[in-house]
C-alpha positions as CSV (number, residue, x, y, z in Angstrom):
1,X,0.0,0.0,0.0
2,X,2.7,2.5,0.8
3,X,4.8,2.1,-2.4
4,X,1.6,2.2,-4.1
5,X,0.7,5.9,-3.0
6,X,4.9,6.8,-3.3
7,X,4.1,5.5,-6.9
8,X,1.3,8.0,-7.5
9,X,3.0,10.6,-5.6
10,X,5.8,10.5,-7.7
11,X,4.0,10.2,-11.3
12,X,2.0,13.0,-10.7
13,X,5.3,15.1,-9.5
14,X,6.6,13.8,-12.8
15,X,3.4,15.1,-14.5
16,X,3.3,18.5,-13.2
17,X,6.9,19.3,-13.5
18,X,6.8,18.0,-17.5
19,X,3.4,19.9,-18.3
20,X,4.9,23.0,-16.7
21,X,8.1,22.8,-19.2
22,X,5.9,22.9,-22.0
23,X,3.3,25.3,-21.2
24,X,6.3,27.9,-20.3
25,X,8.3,27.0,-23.5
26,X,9.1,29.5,-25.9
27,X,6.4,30.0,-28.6
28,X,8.7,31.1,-30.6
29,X,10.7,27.8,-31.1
30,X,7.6,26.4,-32.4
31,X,6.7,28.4,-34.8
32,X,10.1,29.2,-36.7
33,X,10.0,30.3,-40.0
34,X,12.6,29.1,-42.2
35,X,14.1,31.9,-44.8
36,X,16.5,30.7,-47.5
37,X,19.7,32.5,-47.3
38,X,20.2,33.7,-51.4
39,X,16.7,35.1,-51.6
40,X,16.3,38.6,-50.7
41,X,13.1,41.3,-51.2
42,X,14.9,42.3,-54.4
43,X,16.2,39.1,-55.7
44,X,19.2,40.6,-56.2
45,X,22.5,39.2,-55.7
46,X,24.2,41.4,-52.5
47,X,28.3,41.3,-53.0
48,X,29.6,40.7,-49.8
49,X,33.6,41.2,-50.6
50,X,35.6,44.1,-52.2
51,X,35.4,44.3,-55.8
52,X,38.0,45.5,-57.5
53,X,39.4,46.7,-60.4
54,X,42.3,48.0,-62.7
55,X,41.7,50.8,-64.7
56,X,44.6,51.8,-67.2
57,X,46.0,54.8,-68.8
58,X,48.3,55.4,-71.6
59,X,50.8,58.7,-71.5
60,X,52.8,59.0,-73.9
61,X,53.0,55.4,-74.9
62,X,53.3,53.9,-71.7
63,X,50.7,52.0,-70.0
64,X,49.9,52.6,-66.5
65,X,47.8,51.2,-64.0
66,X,45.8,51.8,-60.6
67,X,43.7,49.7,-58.4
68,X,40.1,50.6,-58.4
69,X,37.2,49.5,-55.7
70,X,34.1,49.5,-57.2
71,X,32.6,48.6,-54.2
72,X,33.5,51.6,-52.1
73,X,34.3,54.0,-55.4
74,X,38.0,54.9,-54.6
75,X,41.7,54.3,-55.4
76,X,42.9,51.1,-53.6
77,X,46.7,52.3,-54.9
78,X,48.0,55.2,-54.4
79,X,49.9,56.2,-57.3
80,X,50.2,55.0,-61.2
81,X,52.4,52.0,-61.8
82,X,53.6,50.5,-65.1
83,X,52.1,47.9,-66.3
């Protein structure tokens, strides 16, 4: 009779303790939504790293170049070099 009721005791300790983990879980977890990574609003495809560039120049019949970015619209080099 005794480890009868510690029986029952214990399930329904069990019980309460498991139904109060779920009804205090995060709703959120449940109802994820799961977004692909390449699509975006514009479905467009967003560069992530520097692009770059060289642009050349001829003076006087020698051909120089410099480093563009594209991405941030300036002179990666400094100065003119031969190429």
């Amino acid at each position: 009779m005794k480890n009868k009721k510690l029986l029952f005791i214990l399930g329904f300790i069990a019980q309460v303790t498991l139904s109060l983990n779920i009804a205090y879980a995060n709703p959120a977890y449940f109802s994820a939504q799961i977004i692909p990574c390449s699509a975006t609003s514009d479905s467009e495809i967003v560069p992530r790293a520097n692009v770059t560039g060289y642009q050349y120049m001829e003076i006087n019949g020698v051909l120089y170049k410099r480093l563009w970015s594209y991405t941030y619209g300036r002179w990666e080099d400094p100065y003119w070099t031969k190429a």
